[in-house]
Structures are given as structure tokens and as C-alpha cells.
C-alpha positions in Angstrom: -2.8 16.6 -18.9 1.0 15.9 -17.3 2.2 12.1 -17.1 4.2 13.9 -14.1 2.8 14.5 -11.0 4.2 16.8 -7.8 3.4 17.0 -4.7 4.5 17.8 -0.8 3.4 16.2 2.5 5.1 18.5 5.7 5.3 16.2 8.6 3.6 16.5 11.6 4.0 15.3 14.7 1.1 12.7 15.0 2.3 11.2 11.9 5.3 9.9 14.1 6.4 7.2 16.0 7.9 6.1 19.1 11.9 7.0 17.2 10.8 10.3 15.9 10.6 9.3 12.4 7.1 9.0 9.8 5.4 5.8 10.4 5.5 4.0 7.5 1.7 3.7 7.0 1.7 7.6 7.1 3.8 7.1 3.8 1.2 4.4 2.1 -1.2 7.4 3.1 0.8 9.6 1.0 0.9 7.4 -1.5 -2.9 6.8 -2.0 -3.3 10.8 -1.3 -0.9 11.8 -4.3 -2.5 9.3 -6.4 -5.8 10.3 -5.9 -5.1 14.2 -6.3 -3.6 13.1 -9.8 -6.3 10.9 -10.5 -8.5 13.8 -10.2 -6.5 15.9 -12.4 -6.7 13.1 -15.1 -10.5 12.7 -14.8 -10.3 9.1 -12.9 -11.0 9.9 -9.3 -13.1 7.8 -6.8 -15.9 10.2 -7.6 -15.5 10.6 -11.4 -15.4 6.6 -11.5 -18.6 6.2 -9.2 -20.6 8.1 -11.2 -20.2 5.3 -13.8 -20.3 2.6 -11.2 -16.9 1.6 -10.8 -13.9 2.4 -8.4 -10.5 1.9 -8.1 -8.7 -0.9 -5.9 -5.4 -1.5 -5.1 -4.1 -4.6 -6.1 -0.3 -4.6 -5.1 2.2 -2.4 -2.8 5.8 -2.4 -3.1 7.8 0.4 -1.2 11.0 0.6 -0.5 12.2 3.2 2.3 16.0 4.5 1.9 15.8 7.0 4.8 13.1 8.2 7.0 11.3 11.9 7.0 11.5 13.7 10.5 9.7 16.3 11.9 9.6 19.0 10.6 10.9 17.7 7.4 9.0 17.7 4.0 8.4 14.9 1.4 8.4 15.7 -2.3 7.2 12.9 -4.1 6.8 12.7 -7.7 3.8 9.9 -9.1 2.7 8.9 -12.3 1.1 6.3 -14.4 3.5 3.9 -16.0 1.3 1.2 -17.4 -2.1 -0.1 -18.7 -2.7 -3.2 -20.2 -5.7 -5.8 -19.3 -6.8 -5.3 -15.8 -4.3 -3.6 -14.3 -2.3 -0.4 -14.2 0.9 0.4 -12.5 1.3 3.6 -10.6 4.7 4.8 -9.7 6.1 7.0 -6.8 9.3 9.1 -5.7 10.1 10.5 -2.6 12.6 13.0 -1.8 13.7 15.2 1.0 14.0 18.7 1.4 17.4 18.8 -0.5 16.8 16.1 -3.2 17.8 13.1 -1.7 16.2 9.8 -2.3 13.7 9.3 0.6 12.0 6.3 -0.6 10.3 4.7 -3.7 7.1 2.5 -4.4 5.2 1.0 -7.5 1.7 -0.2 -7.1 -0.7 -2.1 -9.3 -4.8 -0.6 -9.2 -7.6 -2.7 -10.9 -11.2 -2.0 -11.2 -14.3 -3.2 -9.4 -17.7 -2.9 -10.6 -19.3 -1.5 -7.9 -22.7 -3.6 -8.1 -21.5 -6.9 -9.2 -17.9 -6.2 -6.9 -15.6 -8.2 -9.6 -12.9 -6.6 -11.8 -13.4 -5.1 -15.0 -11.2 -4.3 -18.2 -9.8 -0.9 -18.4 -10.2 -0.4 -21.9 -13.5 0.9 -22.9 -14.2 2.0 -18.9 -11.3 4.5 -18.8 -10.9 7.5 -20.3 -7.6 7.9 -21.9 -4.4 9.6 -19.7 -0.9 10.2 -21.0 1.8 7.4 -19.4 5.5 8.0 -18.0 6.8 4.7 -19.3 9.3 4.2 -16.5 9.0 2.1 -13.3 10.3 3.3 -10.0 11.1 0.0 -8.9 11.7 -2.8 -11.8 8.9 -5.7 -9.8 6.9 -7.5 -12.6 4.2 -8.3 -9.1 5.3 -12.1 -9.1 3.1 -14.1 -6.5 4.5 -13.9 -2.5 4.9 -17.0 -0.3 2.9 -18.9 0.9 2.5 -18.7 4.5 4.5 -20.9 6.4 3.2 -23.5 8.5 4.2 -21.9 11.9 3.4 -18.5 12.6 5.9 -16.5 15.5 3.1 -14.3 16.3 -0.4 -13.8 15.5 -3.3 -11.0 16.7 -6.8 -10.7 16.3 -8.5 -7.4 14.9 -12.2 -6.7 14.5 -13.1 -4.6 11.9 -14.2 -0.6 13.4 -16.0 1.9 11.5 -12.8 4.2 11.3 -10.7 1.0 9.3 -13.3 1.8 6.4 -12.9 4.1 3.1 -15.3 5.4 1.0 -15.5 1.8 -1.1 -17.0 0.8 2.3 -14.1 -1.8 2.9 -11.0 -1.9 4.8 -9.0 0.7 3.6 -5.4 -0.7 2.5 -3.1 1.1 4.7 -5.2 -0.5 7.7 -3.6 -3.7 6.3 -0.2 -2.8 6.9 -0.7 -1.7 10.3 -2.4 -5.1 11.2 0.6 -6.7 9.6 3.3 -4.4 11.3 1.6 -5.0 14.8 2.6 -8.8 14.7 6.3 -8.5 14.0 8.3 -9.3 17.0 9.9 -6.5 19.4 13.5 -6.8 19.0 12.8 -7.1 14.8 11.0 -3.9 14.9 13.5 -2.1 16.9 15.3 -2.0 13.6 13.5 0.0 11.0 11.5 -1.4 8.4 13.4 -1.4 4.6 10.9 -2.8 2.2 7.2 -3.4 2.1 5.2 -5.7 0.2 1.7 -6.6 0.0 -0.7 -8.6 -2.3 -4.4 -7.8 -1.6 -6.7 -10.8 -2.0 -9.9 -10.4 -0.6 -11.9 -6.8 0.7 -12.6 -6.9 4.2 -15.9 -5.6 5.5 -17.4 -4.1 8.9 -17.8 -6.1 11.3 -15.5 -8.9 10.0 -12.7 -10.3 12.7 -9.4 -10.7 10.8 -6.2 -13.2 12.0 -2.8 -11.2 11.5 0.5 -13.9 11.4 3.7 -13.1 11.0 6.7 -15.4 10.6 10.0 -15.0 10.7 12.0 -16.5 7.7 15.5 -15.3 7.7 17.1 -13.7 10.3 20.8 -11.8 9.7 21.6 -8.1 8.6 18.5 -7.9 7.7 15.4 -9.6 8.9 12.8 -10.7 6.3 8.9 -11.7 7.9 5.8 -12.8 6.0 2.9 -12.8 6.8 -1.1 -13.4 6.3 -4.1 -11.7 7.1 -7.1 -13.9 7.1 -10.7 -14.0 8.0 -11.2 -15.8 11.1 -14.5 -16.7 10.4 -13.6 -19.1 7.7 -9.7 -18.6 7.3 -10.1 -17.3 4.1 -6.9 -15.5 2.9 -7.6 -11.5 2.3 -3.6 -10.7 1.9 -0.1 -11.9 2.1 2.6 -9.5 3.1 7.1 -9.5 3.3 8.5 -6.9 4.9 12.3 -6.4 5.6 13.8 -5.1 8.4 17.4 -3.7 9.0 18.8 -4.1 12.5 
């Protein structure tokens, strides 16, 4: 078993948007879809992990995006385990274009739910072992987001559809960023987005009706938002977001 996972993603044309360049939940979907080919390859996948009645959930997103993929470009991204300690383990991801260039980078933190009882378990003794690439593709020890601010600049409602849901039977976590993303104001996401961030709290379930906010907190060459997702049935907070924008 390899540490070291390779992989490409061609892009296609619905994976675009309005500027001709990847979406950047197309490249969260990357993400989860490299980590899960190299989960399988290590014996941890979805399926390997339901069958002893656990899964994996993602507990934290960072990504940072140097240049966008066109069409008919192709990602290579690297992705491996870096860490596992406790509850959590940090995967890590590389992007690259088609002649090596940095393309973008991410580290994310999984845990693991007990399928029955849907609260976290210890890896140890639930995991079977995997070889780790001690090395971090970007140096975030996960440190708690804002708080919301008082004031939101924009806020939408979404209800929860059938085709937001994954095979955990929750909202799937790149549907998060896209309720986030929808909020930010026009002349902010005219730029392109820099960095993503996000902090899952909560699953979200069919049927639920969700409260995206966004506010704007600093405003120069680069725009910074948070924001909050929450349950509008009882306001209960199911992530917290910051994204940075450059004009």
C-alpha cells in the first residue's frame, strides 16, 4: 500500500461556469472522489467501513485555489494521509495542471460516525492500519472560525431535495459550499474565489429547510465573507464557512 496517491480529472464542460473556468465545488468533488478511490485502495472505503457499521465524515475543508482549470484542461492531483491521532485524520491534496504547475491545494480533517448510534468514534481499534505521508499541504492546525456576525449582507433559504443527499443519507458536503457560494454578493463574486474554508457542525437531513448567511467582513484587494448555514427550524448551526475573494 502507497502513502501516495495519483490521479486525473479531464474537465468538461458542465463542470464550468459562467467565466469558463471549473466551479469550485467541482474541485471539492474531486477531492472527495480522489479520496475515496484511495480509500478503497487502503481497505477504508464507504463500503469497507459499512460493513462494520461505521462511515467516514468530513469534519473540516481548507482549499486554496492558485489558478483555475479550463476546458479542456486536466487536473493531476496527488492525495494522501498525513495524520491520525484521536478522532481525526488529516487528508492532504495537490493539484496541478497539465505542465506541473501549482493549480490549487487543500487539507481536510475526516472523523468517524457510528452508523447506529450517529456519534463519533476513535480510530484506533476501528481502522485498519494504512502507511502516512507525514507532510501537510497547507500548514492549518483546524483552529475554530468566527462566529457569525450579528448582521448578515445576504441570506437564502434552501430545502433539502433528494439529489443534495450521499450515500450517508445526509447532505453531501460539497452541497454546503454551493449554498454558501449562492449568498455572496454579485460584484464580490465577479472576482474569483481564493480560499475556502468550512467547519461542519451538524448533518443535515431530507426534508430539512436550511438558512444560508453571508457577511461581508473586510473589503480591499481581497474580499473576505463568513458565513453560516443553519436549520431554520430551530436555528441550529450545521456549519460556519470564510471564503476569500480576489477582485
Amino acid at each position: 500500500m502507497e502513502p501516495l496517491f495519483t490521479t486525473e480529472f479531464p474537465i468538461r464542460y458542465h463542470e464550468l461556469d459562467s467565466n469558463g473556468n471549473v466551479r469550485p465545488v467541482t474541485l471539492l468533488n474531486y477531492l472527495q472522489d480522489a479520496a475515496g478511490m484511495h480509500a478503497r485502495r487502503l481497505g477504508v472505503s464507504v463500503a469497507d467501513l459499512h460493513a462494520h457499521g461505521v462511515t467516514w465524515v468530513l469534519s473540516r475543508i481548507h482549499l486554496v485555489i492558485d489558478r483555475y482549470p479550463r476546458s479542456g484542461d486536466t487536473v493531476l492531483m496527488h492525495t494522501w494521509p498525513a495524520t491520525r491521532e484521536g478522532l481525526f485524520t488529516c487528508r492532504e491534496f495537490e493539484l496541478f495542471d497539465e505542465v506541473g504547475r501549482v493549480a490549487g491545494r487543500a487539507t481536510t480533517s475526516w472523523a468517524l460516525l457510528n452508523l447506529a448510534t450517529r456519534r463519533p468514534v476513535k480510530l484506533e481499534g476501528t481502522l485498519p492500519p494504512y502507511p502516512l505521508l507525514p507532510r501537510r499541504a497547507i500548514d492549518d492546525p483546524f483552529a475554530s472560525l468566527p462566529p457569525f456576525p450579528d448582521d448578515a449582507t445576504c441570506e437564502m433559504k434552501f430545502r433539502v431535495l433528494r439529489s443534495d443527499l450521499d450515500i450517508n443519507h445526509h447532505v453531501n458536503n460539497t452541497v454546503f459550499a454551493g449554498w454558501a457560494l449562492d449568498t455572496v454578493p454579485d460584484d464580490v463574486a465577479a472576482g474569483s474565489l481564493a480560499e475556502l474554508e468550512i467547519a461542519f457542525r451538524s448533518e443535515v437531513l431530507y426534508g430539512d429547510s436550511v438558512i444560508s448567511r453571508c457577511s461581508m467582513v473586510e473589503i480591499g484587494e481581497t474580499s473576505i465573507c463568513l458565513h453560516q448555514i443553519i436549520k431554520e427550524q430551530d436555528n441550529k448551526e450545521l456549519a460556519r464557512l470564510r471564503t476569500t475573494w480576489r477582485k
